[in-house]
C-alpha positions in Angstrom: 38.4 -29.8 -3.8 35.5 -31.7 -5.4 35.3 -35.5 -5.1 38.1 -35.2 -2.5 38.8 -38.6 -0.8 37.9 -39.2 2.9 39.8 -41.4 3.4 43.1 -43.5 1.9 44.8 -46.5 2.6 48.7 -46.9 1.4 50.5 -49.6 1.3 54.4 -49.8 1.4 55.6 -52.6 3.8 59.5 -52.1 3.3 62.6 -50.7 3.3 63.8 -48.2 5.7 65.0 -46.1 2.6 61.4 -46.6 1.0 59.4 -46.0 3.3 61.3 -42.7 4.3 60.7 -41.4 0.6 56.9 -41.9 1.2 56.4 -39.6 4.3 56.9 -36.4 1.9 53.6 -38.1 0.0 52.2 -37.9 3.2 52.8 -34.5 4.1 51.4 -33.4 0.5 48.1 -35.2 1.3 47.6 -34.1 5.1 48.5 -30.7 3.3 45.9 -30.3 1.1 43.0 -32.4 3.1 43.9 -31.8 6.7 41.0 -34.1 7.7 41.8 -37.1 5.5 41.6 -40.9 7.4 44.9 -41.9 6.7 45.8 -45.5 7.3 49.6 -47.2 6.3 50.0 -51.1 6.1 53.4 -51.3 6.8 56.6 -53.6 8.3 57.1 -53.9 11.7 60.5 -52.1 11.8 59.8 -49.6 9.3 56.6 -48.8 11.7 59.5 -48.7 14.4 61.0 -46.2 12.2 57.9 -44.0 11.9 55.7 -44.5 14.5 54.2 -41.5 16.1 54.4 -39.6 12.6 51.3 -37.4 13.2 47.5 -38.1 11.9 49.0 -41.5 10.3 47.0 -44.8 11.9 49.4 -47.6 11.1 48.4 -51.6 11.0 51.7 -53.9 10.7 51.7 -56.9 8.5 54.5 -59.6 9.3 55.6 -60.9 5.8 56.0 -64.5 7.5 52.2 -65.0 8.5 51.1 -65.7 5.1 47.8 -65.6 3.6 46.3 -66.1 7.6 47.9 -62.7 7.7 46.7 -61.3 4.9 42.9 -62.1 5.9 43.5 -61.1 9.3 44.3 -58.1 8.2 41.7 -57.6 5.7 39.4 -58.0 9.3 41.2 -55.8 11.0 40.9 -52.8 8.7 37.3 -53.6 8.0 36.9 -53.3 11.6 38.5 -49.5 11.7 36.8 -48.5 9.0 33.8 -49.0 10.4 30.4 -48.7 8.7 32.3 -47.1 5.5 33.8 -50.6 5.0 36.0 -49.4 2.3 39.1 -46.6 1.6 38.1 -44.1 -0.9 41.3 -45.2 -1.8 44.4 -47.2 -1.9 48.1 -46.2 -3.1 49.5 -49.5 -3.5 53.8 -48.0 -4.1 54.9 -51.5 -3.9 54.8 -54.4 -6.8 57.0 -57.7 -5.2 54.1 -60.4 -5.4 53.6 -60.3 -2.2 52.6 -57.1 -1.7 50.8 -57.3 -4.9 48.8 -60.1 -3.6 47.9 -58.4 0.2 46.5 -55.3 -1.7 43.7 -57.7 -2.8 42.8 -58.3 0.9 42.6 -54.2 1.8 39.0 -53.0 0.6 39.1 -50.1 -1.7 37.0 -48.5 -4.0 39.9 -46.5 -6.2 43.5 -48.8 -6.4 46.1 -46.8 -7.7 49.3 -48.6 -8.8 52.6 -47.8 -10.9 52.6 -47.3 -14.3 53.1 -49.9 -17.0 57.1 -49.5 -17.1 57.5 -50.0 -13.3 54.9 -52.9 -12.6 56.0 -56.5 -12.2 54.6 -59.7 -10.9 50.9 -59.3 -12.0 50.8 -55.7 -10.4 48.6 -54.7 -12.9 46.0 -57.1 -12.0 45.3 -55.7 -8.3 45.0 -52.0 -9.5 42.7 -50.2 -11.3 44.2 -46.7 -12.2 48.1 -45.8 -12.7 50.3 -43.0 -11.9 52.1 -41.4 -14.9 54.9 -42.6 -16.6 57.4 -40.5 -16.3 61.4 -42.5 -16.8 64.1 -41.3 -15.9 62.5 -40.1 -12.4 64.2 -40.2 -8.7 61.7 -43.3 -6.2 60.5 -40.4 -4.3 59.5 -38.3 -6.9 57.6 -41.7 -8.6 56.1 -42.2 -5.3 55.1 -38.7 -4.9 53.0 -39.1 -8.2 50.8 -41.5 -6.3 49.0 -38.4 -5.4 48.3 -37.3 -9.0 45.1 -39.2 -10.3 43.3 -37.8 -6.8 44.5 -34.1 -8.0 47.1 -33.4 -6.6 50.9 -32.5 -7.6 53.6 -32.7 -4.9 55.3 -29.5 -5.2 57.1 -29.4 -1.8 59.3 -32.3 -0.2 59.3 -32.0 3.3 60.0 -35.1 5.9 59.7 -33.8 9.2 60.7 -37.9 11.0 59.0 -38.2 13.8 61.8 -38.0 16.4 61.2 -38.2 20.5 63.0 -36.0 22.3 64.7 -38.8 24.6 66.2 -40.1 21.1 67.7 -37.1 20.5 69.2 -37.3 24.2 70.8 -40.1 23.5 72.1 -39.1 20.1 74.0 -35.9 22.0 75.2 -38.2 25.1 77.6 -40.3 22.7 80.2 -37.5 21.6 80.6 -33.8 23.4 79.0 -30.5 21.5 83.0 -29.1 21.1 82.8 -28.1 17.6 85.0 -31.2 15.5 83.1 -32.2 12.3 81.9 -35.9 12.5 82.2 -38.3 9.8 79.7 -41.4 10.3 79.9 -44.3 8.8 77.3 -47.0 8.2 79.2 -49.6 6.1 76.4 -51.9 5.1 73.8 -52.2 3.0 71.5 -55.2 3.1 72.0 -56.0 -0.4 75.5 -57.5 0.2 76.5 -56.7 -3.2 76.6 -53.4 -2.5 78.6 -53.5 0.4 82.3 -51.3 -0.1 85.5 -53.7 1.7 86.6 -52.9 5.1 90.1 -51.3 4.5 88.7 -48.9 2.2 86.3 -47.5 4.6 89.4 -47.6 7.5 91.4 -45.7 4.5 88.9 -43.0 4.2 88.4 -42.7 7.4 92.4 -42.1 8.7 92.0 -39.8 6.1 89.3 -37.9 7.8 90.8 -37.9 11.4 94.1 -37.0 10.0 91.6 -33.9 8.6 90.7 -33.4 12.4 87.6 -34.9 12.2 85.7 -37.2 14.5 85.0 -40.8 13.2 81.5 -42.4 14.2 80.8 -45.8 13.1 77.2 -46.8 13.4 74.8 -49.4 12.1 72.4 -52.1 13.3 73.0 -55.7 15.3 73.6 -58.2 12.1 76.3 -60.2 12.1 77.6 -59.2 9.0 77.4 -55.2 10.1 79.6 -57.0 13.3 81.9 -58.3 11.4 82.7 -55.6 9.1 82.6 -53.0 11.5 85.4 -55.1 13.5 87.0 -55.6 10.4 87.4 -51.5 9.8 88.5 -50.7 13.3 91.2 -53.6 13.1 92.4 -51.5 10.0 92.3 -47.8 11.0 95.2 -46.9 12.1 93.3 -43.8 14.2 90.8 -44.4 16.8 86.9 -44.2 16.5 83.7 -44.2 18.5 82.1 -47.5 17.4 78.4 -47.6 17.6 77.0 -49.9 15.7 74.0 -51.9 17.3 74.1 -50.0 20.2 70.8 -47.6 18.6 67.7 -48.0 18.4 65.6 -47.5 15.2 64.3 -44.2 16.6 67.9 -42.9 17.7 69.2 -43.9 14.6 67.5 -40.4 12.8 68.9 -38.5 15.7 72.2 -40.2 15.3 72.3 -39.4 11.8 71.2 -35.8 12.3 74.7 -35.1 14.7 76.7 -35.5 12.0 78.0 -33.6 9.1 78.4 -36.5 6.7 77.7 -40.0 6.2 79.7 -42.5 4.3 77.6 -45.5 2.9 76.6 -47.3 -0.1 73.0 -47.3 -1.1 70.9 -48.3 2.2 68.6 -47.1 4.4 70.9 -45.2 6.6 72.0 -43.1 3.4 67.8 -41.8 2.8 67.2 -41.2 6.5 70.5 -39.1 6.8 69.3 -37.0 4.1 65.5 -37.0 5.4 67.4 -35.7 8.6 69.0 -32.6 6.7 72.9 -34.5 6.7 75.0 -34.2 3.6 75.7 -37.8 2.0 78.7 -39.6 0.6 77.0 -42.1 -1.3 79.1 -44.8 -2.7 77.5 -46.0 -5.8 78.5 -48.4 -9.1 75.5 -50.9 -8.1 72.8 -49.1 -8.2 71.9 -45.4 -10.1 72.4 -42.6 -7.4 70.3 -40.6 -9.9 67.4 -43.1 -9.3 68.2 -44.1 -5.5 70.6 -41.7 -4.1 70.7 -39.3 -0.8 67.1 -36.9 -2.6 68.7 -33.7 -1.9 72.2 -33.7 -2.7 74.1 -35.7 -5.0 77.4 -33.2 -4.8 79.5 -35.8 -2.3 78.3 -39.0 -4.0 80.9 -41.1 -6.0 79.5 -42.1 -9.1 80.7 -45.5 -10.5 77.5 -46.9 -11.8 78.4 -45.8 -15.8 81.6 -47.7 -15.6 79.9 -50.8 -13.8 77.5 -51.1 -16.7 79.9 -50.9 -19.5 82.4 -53.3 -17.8 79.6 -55.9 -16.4 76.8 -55.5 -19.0 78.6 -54.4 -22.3 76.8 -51.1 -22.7 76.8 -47.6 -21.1 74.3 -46.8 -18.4 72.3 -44.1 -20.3 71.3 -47.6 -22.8 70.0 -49.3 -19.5 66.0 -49.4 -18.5 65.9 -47.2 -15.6 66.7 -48.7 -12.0 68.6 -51.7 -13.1 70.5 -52.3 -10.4 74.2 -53.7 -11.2 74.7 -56.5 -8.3 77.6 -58.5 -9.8 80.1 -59.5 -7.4 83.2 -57.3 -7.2 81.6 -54.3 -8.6 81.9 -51.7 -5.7 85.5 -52.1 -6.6 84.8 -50.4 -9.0 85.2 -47.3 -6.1 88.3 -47.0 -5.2 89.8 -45.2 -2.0 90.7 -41.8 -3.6 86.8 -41.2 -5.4 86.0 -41.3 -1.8 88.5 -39.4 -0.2 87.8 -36.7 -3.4 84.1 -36.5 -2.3 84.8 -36.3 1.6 87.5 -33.5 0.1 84.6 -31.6 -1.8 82.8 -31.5 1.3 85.5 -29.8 3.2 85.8 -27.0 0.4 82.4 -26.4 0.5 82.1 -26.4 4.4 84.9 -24.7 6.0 84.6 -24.9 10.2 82.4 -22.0 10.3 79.8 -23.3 8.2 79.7 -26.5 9.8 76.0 -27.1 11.5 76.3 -27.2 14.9 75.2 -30.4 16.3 
């Protein structure tokens, strides 16, 4: 392709979920220029998350070091790139200020941002072209348009997580290959608001075990995923393998991959599930699981987001701007114990034991 770049910086610090929808951007770009400098400012445990994802040099920013971050790492990719001093290009897929602000520090001759519609706190001031505005769109698909103004379409969604082969060791030590389905469940998001209540999830999940199926609880080392977790066992009524902090951010994909479906609201979990081929039961009324729900398959989501905005902001969803998120306290009441035990029951029908994927 003429006027192809040689090189491209982007820049998408956070969250797991995020950062997961941007390695199918990456994929389209290695695709078409195999020998494209690829460089990725990112968090530290979303680089945790990614690291050793092939042809992909990463440099971690720590949100807490400030503006003594931002110019040491303004030296430190200078000093990478060497004697071209800047990218042909930077994709800069994230628009809270202070991302906004350490895309000034990364030298770049091209600075492609969102469109209009999605840009907020003075994004439009650090970037020079836009990628199209197209509403109505899922995140990945608006961050696969990233690679639009450099010619490209991304036609093909492929993820491909780097995984080590130890991680998935670990993943198939914690329950036996013998054939029983495994529900997991990763009860929390860390936007609290979206966050389902204990018994519910212990409701749903007696349910499933009564069903014959194995219950997998899993999730990081917060207190609050402590406290529900001990909250869900204490009202099951049927046992369950409790993992949660017990992972580490590279078992969690191989964790994810054992199962055959994952209950939890919109979080990180719920995107890396479905980057790892797992079906998702999404549980949604806070946020649009058209917008930010599992990419590949919304069949086993429950879908509560329409009644959240006529109850909590007067009007039906399709009357919202797109990706207003719905974070009122109470609404993932809203999902009640049989929408959940309805979507775990269409997952059944559609998956009797013989279709199951073996683990």
């Amino acid at each position: 392709m003429p006027n192809a770049p040689l090189s491209a910086c982007l820049l998408r610090l956070s969250a797991l979920g995020d950062v997961t929808h941007v390695v199918p951007l990456v994929r389209t770009l290695q695709a078409a220029w195999p020998h494209l400098r690829l460089s990725w400012v990112i968090g530290r445990g979303e680089h945790r998350l990614l690291e050793g994802l092939p042809g992909v040099d990463f440099v971690e920013y720590d949100k807490k070091s400030g503006l003594a971050g931002m110019r040491a790492l303004r030296g430190e990719l200078r000093q990478r790139l060497g004697a071209a001093q800047r990218f042909d290009a930077l994709l800069q897929m994230q628009v809270a200020a202070r991302a906004n602000l350490l895309s000034a520090f990364i030298p770049a001759t091209r600075r492609i941002g969102y469109d209009r519609s999605r840009s907020k706190d003075g994004h439009g001031l650090f970037v020079n072209e836009r990628i199209p505005d197209r509403p109505g769109i899922h995140v990945l698909d608006a961050i696969g348009s990233f690679c639009e103004p450099l010619g490209l379409r991304q036609t093909e969604v492929r993820w491909n997580l780097p995984v080590p082969l130890d991680a998935r060791g670990w993943a198939r030590a914690q329950w036996p290959d013998d054939g029983t389905p495994t529900l997991l469940i990763s009860p929390c998001s860390s936007h609290v608001l979206r966050n389902w209540r204990a018994d519910r999830y212990a409701a749903v999940a007696d349910h499933a075990a009564s069903r014959g199926w194995r219950v997998v609880l899993c999730g990081g080392r917060s207190e609050l995923e402590r406290q529900t977790t001990d909250a869900i066992l204490a009202a099951m009524q049927r046992p369950a393998l409790d993992l949660v902090g017990k992972d580490t951010l590279k078992q969690l994909p191989a964790l994810l991959e054992r199962g055959q479906l994952l209950m939890t609201p919109d979080s990180g979990p719920m995107h890396i599930a479905n980057a790892m081929g797992t079906k998702v039961l999404g549980l949604h009324a806070a946020s649009n699981p058209a917008r930010s729900g599992p990419y590949s398959d919304l069949r086993y989501c429950v879908d509560r987001y329409d009644d959240a905005s006529r109850r909590y902001l007067k009007r039906p969803a399709s009357e919202l701007r797109w990706g207003t998120k719905i974070e009122h306290e109470g609404v993932m009441d809203l999902v009640t114990v049989d929408d959940a035990v309805a979507a775990f029951e269409r997952y059944v029908a559609d998956h009797p034991p013989s279709k199951h994927r073996s683990s």
